[in-house]
C-alpha atoms as a printed R data frame, in Angstrom:
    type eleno elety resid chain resno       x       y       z
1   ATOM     1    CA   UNK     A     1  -5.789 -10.868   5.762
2   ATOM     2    CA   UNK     A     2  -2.084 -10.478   4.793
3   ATOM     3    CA   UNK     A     3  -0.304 -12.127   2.359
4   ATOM     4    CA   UNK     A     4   1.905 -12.488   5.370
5   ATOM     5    CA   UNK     A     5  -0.416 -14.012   8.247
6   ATOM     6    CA   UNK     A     6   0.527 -17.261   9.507
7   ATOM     7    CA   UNK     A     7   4.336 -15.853  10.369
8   ATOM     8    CA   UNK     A     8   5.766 -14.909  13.522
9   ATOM     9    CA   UNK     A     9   7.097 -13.083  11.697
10  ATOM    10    CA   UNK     A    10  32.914  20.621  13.976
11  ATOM    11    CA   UNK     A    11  35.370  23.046  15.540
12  ATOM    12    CA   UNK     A    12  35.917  25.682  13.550
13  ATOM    13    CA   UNK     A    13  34.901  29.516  14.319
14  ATOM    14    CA   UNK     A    14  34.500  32.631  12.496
15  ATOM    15    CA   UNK     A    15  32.727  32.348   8.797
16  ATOM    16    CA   UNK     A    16  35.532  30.718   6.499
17  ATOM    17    CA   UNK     A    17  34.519  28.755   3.631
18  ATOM    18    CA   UNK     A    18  34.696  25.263   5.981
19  ATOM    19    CA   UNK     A    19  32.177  26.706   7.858
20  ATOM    20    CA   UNK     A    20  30.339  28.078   4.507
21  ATOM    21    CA   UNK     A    21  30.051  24.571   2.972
22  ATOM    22    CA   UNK     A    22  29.340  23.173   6.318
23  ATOM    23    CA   UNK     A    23  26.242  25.590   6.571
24  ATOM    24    CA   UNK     A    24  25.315  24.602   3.229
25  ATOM    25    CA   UNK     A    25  25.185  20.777   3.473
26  ATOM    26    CA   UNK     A    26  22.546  21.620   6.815
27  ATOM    27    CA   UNK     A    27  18.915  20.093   5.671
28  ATOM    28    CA   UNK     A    28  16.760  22.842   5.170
29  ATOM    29    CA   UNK     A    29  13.078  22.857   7.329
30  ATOM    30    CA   UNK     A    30  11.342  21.396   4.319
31  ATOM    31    CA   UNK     A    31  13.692  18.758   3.437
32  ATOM    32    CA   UNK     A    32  13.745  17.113   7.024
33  ATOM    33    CA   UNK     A    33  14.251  12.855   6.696
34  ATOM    34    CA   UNK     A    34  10.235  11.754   6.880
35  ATOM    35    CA   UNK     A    35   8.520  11.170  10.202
36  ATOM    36    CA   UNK     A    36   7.748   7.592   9.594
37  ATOM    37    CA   UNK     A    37   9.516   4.739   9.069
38  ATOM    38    CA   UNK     A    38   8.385   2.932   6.049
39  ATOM    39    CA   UNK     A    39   8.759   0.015   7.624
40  ATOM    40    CA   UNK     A    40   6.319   0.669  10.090
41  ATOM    41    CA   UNK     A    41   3.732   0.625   7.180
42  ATOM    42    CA   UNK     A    42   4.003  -2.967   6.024
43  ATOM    43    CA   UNK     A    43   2.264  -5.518   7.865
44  ATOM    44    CA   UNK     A    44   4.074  -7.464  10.514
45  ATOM    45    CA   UNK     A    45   1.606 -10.216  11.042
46  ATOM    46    CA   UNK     A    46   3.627 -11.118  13.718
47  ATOM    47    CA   UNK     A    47   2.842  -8.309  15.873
48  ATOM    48    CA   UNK     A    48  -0.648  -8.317  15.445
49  ATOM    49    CA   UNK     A    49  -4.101 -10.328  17.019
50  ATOM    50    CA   UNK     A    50  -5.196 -11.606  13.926
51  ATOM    51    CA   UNK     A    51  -7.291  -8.246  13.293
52  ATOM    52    CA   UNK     A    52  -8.201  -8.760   9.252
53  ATOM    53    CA   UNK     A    53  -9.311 -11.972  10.007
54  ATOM    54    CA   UNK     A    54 -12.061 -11.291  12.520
55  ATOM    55    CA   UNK     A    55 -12.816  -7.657  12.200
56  ATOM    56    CA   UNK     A    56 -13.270  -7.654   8.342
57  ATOM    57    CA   UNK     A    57 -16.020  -9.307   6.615
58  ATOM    58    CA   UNK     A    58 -16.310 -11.508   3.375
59  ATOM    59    CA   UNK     A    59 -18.897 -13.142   1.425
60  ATOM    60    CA   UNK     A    60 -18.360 -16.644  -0.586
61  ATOM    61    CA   UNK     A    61 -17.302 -15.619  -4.418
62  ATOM    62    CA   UNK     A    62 -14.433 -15.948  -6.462
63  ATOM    63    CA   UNK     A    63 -12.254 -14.483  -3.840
64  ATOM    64    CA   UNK     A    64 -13.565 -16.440  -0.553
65  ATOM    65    CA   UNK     A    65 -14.553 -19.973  -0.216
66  ATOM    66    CA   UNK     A    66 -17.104 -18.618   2.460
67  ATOM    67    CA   UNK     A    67 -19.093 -16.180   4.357
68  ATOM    68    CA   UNK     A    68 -17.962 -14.326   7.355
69  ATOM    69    CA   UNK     A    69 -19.622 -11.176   9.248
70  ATOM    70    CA   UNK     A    70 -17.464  -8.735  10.696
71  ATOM    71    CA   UNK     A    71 -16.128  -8.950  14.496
72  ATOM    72    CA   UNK     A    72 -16.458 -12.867  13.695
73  ATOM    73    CA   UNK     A    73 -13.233 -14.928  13.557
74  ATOM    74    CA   UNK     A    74 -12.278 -16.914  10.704
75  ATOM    75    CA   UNK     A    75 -12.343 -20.364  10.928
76  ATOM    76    CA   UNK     A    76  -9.043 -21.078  10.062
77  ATOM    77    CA   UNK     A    77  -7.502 -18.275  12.722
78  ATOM    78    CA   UNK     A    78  -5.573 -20.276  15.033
79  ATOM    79    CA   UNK     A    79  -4.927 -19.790  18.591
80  ATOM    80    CA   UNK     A    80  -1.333 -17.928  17.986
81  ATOM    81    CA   UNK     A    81  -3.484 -15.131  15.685
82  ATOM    82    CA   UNK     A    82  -1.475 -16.993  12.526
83  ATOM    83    CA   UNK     A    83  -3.393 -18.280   9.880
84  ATOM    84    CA   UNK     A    84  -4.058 -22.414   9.754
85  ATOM    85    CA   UNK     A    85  -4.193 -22.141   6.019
86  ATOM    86    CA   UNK     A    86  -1.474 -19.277   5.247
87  ATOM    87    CA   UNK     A    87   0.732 -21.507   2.610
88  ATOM    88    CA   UNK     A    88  -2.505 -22.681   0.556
89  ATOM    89    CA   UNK     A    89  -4.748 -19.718   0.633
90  ATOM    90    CA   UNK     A    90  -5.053 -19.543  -3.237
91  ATOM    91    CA   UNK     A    91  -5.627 -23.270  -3.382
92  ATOM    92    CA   UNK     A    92  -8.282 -23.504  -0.239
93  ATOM    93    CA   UNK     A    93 -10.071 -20.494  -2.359
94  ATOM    94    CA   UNK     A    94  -9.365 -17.379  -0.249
95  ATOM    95    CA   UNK     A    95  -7.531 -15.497  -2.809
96  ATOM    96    CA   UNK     A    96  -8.904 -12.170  -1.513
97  ATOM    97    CA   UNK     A    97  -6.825 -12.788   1.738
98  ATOM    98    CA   UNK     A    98  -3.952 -12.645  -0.447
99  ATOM    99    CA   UNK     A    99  -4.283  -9.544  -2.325
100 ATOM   100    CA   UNK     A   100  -5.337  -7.458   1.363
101 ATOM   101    CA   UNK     A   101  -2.768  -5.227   2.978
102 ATOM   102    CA   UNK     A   102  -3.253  -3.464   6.281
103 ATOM   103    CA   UNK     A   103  -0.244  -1.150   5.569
104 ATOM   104    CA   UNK     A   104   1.344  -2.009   9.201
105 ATOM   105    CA   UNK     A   105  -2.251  -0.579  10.397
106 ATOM   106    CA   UNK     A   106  -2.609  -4.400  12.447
107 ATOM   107    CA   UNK     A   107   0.436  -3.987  14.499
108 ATOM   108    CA   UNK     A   108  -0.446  -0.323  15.395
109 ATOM   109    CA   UNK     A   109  -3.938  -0.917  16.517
110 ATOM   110    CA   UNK     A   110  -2.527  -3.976  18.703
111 ATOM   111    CA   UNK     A   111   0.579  -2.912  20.013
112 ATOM   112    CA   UNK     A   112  -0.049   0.924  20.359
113 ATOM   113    CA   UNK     A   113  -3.942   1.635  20.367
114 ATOM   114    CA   UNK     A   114  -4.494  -1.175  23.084
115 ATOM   115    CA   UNK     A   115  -1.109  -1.775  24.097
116 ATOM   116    CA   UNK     A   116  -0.005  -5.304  23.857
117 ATOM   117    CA   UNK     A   117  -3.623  -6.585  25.011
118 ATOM   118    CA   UNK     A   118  -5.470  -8.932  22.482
119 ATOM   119    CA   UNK     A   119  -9.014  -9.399  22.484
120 ATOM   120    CA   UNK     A   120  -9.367 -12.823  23.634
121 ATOM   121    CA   UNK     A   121  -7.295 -12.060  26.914
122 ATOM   122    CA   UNK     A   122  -9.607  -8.551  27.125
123 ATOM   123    CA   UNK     A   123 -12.901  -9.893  25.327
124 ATOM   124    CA   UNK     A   124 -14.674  -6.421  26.358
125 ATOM   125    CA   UNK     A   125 -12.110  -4.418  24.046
126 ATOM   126    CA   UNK     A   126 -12.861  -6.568  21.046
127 ATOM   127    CA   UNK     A   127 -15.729  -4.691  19.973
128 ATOM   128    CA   UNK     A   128 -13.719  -1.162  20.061
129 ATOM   129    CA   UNK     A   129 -11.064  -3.014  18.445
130 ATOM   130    CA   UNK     A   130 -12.464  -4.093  15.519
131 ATOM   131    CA   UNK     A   131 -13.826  -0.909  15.083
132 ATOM   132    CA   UNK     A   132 -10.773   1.234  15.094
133 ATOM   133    CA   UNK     A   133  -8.987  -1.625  12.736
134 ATOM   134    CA   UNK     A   134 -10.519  -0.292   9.409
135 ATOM   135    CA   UNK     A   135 -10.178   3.682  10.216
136 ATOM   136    CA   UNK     A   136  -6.354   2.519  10.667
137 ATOM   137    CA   UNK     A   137  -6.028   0.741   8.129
138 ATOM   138    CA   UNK     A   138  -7.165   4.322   6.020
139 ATOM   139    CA   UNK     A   139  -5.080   6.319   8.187
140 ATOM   140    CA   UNK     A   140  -1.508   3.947   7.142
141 ATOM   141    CA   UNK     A   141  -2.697   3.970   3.620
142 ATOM   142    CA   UNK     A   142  -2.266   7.579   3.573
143 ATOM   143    CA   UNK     A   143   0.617   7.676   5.031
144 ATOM   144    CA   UNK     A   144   2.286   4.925   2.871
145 ATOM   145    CA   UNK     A   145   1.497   7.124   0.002
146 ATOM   146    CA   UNK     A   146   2.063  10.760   1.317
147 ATOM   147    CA   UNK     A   147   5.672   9.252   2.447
148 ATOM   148    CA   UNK     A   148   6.296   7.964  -1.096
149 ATOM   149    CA   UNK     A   149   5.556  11.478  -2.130
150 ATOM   150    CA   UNK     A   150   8.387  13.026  -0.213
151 ATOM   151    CA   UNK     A   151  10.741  10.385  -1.936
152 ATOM   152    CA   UNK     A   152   9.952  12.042  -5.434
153 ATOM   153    CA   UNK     A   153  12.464  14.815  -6.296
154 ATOM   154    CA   UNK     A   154  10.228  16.381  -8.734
155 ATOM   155    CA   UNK     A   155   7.540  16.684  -6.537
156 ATOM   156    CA   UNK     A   156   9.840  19.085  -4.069
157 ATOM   157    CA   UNK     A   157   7.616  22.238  -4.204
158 ATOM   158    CA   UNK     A   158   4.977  20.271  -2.309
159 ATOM   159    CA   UNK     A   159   7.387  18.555   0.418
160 ATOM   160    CA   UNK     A   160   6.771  20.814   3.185
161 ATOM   161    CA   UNK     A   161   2.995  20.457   2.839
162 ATOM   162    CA   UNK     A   162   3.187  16.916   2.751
163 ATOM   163    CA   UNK     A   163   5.447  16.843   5.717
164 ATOM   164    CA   UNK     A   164   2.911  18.582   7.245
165 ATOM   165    CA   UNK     A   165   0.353  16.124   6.164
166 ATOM   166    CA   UNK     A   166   2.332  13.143   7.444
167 ATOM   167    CA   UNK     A   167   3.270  14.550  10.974
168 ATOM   168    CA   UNK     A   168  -0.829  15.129  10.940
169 ATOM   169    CA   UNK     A   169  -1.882  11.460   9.965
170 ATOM   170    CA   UNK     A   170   0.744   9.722  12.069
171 ATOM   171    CA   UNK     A   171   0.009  11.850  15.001
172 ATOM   172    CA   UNK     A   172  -4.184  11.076  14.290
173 ATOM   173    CA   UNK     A   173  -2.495   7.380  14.457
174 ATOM   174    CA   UNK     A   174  -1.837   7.228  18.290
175 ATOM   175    CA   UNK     A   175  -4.816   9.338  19.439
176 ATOM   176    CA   UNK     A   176  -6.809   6.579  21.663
177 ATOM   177    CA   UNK     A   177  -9.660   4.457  20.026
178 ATOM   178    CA   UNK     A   178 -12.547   6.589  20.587
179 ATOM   179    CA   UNK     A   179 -10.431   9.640  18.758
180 ATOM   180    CA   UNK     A   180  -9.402   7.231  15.920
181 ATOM   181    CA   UNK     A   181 -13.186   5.819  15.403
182 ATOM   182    CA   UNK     A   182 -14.256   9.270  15.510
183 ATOM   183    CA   UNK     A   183 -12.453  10.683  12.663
184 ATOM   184    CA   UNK     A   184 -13.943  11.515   9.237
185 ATOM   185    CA   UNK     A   185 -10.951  10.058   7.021
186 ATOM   186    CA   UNK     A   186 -13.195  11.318   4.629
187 ATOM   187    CA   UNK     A   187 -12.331  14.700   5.088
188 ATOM   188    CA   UNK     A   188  -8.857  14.098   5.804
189 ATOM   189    CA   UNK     A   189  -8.112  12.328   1.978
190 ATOM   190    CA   UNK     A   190  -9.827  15.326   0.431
191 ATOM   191    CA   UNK     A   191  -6.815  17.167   2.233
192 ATOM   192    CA   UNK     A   192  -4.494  14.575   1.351
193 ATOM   193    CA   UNK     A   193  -5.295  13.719  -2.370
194 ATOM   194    CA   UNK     A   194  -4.425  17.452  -3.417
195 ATOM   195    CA   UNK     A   195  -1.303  17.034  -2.618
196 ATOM   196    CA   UNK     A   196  -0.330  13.616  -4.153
197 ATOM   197    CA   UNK     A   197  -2.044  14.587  -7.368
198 ATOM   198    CA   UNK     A   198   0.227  17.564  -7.681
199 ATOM   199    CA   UNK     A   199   3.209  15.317  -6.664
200 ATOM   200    CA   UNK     A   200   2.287  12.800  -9.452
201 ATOM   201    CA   UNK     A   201   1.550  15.655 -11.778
202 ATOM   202    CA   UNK     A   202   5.468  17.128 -11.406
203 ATOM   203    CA   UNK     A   203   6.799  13.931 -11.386
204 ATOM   204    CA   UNK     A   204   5.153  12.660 -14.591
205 ATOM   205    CA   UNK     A   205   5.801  16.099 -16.317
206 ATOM   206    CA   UNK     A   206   9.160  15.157 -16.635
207 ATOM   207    CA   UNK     A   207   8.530  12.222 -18.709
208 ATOM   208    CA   UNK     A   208   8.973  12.997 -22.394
209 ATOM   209    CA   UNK     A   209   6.056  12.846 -25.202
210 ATOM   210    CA   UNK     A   210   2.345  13.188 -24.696
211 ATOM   211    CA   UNK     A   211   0.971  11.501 -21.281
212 ATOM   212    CA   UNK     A   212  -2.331   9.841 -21.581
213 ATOM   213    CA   UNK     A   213  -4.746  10.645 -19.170
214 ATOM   214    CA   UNK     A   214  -7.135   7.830 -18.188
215 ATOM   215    CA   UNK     A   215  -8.346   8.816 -14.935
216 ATOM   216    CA   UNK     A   216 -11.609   7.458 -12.924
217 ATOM   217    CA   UNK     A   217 -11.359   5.164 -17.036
218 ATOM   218    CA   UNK     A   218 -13.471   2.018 -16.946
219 ATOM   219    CA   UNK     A   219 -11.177   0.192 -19.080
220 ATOM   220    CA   UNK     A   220 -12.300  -3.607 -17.811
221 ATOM   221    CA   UNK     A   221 -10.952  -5.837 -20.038
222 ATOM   222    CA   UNK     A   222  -9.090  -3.737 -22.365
223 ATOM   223    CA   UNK     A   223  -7.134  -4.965 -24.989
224 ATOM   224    CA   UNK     A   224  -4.032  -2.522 -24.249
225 ATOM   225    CA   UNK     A   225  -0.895  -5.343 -24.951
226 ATOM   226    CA   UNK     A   226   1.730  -2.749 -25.992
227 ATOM   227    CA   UNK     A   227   0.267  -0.128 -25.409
228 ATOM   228    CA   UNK     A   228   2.546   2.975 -24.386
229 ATOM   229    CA   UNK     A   229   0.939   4.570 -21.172
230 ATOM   230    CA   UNK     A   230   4.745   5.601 -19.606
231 ATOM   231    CA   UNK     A   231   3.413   8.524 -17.323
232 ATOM   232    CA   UNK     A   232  -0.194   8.423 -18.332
233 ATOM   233    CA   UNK     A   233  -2.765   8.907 -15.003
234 ATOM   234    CA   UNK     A   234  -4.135   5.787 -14.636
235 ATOM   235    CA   UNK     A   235  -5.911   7.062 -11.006
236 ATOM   236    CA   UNK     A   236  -8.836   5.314 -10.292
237 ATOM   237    CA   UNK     A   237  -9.025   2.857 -13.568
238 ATOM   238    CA   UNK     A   238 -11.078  -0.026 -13.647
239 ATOM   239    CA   UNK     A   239  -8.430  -2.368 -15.093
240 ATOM   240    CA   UNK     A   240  -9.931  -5.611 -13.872
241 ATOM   241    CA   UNK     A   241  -8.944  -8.201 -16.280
242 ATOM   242    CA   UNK     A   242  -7.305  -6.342 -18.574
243 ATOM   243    CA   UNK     A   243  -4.536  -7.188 -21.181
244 ATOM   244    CA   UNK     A   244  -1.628  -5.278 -20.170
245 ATOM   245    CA   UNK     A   245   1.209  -7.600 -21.349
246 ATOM   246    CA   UNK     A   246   4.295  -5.782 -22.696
247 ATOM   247    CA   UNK     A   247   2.686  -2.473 -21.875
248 ATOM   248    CA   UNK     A   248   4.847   0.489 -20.952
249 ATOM   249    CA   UNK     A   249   3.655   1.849 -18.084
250 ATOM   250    CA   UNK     A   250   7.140   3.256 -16.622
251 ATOM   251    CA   UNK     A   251   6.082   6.189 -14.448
252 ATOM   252    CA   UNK     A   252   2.432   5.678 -14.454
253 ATOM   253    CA   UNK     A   253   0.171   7.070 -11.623
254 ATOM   254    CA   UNK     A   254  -1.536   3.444 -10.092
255 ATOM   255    CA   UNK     A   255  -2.782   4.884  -7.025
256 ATOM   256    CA   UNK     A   256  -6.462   3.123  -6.717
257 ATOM   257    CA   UNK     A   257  -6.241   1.430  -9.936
258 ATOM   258    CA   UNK     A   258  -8.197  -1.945  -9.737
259 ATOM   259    CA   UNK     A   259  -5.705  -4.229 -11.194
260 ATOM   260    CA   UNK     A   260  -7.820  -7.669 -10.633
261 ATOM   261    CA   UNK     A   261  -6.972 -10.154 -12.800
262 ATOM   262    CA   UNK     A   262  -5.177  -7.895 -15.029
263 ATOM   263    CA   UNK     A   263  -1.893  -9.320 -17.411
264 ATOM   264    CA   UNK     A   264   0.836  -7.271 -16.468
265 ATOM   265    CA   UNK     A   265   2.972 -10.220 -17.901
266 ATOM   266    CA   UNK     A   266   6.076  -8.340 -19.573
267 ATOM   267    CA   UNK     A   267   4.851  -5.068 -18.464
268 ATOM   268    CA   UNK     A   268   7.178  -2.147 -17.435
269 ATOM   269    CA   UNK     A   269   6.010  -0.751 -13.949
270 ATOM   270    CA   UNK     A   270   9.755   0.800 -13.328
271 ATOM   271    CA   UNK     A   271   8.918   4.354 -11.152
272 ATOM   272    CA   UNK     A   272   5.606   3.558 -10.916
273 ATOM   273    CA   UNK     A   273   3.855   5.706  -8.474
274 ATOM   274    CA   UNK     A   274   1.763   4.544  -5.582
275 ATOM   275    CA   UNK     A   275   2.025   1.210  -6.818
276 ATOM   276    CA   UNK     A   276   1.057  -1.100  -4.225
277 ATOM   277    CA   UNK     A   277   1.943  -4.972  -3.576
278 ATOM   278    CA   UNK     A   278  -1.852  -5.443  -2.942
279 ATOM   279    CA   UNK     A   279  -2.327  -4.558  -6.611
280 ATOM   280    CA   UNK     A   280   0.329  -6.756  -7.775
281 ATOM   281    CA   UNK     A   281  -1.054  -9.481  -5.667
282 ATOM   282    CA   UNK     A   282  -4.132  -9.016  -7.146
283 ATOM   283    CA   UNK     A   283  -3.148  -9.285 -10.707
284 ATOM   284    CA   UNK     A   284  -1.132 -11.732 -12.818
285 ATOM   285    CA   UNK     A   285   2.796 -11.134 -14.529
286 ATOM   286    CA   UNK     A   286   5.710 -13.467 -15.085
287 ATOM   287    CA   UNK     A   287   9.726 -13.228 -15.231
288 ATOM   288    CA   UNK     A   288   9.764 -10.157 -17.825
289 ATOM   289    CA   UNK     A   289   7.508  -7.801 -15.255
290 ATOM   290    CA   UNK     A   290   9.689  -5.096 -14.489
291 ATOM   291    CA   UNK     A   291   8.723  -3.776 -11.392
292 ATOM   292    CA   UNK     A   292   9.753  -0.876  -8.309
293 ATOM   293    CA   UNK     A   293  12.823  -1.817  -6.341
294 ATOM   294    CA   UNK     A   294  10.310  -1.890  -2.991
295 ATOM   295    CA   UNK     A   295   7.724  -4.421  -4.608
296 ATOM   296    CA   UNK     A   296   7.803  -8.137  -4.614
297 ATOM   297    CA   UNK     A   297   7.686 -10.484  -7.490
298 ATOM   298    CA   UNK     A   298   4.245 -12.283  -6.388
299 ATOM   299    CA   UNK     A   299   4.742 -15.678  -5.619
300 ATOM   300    CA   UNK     A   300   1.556 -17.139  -7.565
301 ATOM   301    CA   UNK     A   301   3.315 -15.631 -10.609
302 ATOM   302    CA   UNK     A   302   5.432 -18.234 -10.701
303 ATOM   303    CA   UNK     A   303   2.988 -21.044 -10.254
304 ATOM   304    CA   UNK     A   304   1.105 -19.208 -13.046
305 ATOM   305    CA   UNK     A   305   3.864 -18.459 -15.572
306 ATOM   306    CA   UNK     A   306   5.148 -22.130 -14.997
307 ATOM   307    CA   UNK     A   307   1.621 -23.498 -16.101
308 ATOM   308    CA   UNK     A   308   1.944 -21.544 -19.288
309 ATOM   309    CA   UNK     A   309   5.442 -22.055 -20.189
310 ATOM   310    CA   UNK     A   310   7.505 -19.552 -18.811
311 ATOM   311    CA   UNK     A   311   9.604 -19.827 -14.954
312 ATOM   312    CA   UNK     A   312   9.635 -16.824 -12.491
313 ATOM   313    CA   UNK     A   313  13.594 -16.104 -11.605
């Protein structure tokens, strides 16, 4: 359940220098452009049959008002796929809706995998669709991280591999839906994750001083307000509730970090890497949260920060 549901939404011969520097400026093999848009992996709820909000389950706790089974549809689903409760979700008690993020994986499965055909028109697809949804969703994860990989300089003596990776996933992507259910994305991360960790390990090298190394950490609750964690690995941690206000964490490796209810409020999360908007949805910050130019300032921030005192820009 997005964040997002409920919108529709040149002539010269011979070998003279001209021709020299023109040869030189050619991108080499292993520096192509990427092979996805990234575009293509944020969710356009828009474009998609309301998939997160039937084929997903949830049970009634802190982040659902209710229970729902998978391949059920959510009550407040409405006949346009959008979402009869999109503007209040917080308030109605489905904050977990707001924090999910199919990575563009809705779109694909409805547009591409079954072609423009939803699952009330074609009720004897729904099953198959539901099924591929979550193996999608995987499958764009990946790729939304392996292509933020090929965007770090540092991490250039891995590039070709993890253009190799990405041609891989996104072709896996349009296979049909038996292929897609059928995959063990299992196997595929332990591929994968390889070659992100040695991406985030060149591109924190670079940052100066000692790096802190916290991976897989169970640091729930941690008083770390200050604290300077600027390219520490941070892979994995358990930072649910944490305190992380003014904390430096410039450069840090997020990717999996549980950031539930954690106080990034004055935190520095400039060049963060595989920081996702899921995780900042999930946790809480205000107006002095620096963040990466492709991440949103949540909008509950605001609401939040104004309660306490201090007004989102």
């Amino acid at each position: 359940m997005s964040p997002q549901h409920g919108t529709r939404s040149s002539g010269h011969g011979g070998g003279g220098p001209k021709q020299q520097r023109h040869e030189r400026t050619q991108p080499r093999p292993d520096r192509e452009l990427p092979l996805v848009n990234r575009e293509e992996l944020r969710a356009d709820c828009s474009s998609c049959f309301g998939l997160c909000c039937v084929a997903l389950p949830f049970a009634r706790s802190a982040d659902f008002a209710g229970d729902k089974p998978a391949g059920r549809a959510c009550g407040h689903l409405r006949d346009d796929f959008g979402c009869g409760i999109h503007a209040r979700l917080r308030d109605e008690g489905y904050r977990g809706c707001t924090v999910f993020d199919c990575f563009g994986a809705g779109q694909k499965v409805s547009q591409v995998t079954f072609g423009g055909t939803d699952w009330r028109r074609d009720p004897e697809s729904a099953s198959a669709m539901f099924a591929v949804f979550p193996v999608m969703r995987q499958l764009h994860e990946l790729l939304a991280y392996t292509a933020e990989a090929l965007e770090l300089p540092a991490a250039r003596p891995v590039h070709r591999e993890l253009r190799r990776a990405l041609a891989r996933i996104e072709k896996l992507t349009r296979g049909d839906a038996a292929s897609v259910v059928a995959l063990d994305v299992n196997a595929l991360r332990g591929e994968v994750n390889p070659l992100l960790l040695r991406a985030s390990e060149l591109t924190r090298a670079r940052v100066p001083g000692r790096r802190k190394d916290h991976r897989g950490a169970d640091l729930a609750g941690a008083r770390l307000s200050g604290a300077d964690l600027r390219g520490a690995s941070l892979r994995g941690a358990l930072l649910v509730g944490a305190d992380l206000t003014g904390a430096d964490l410039r450069d840090a490796d997020l990717i999996g970090a549980d950031l539930r209810g954690a106080d990034l409020s004055g935190a520095g999360l400039t060049g963060a890497l595989f920081l996702t908007q899921a995780q900042l949805n999930a946790a809480r910050g205000d107006a002095a949260t620096t963040l990466p130019p492709s991440l949103g300032r949540p909008a509950h921030w605001a609401r939040e920060g104004s309660a306490g005192g201090v007004v989102d820009a």
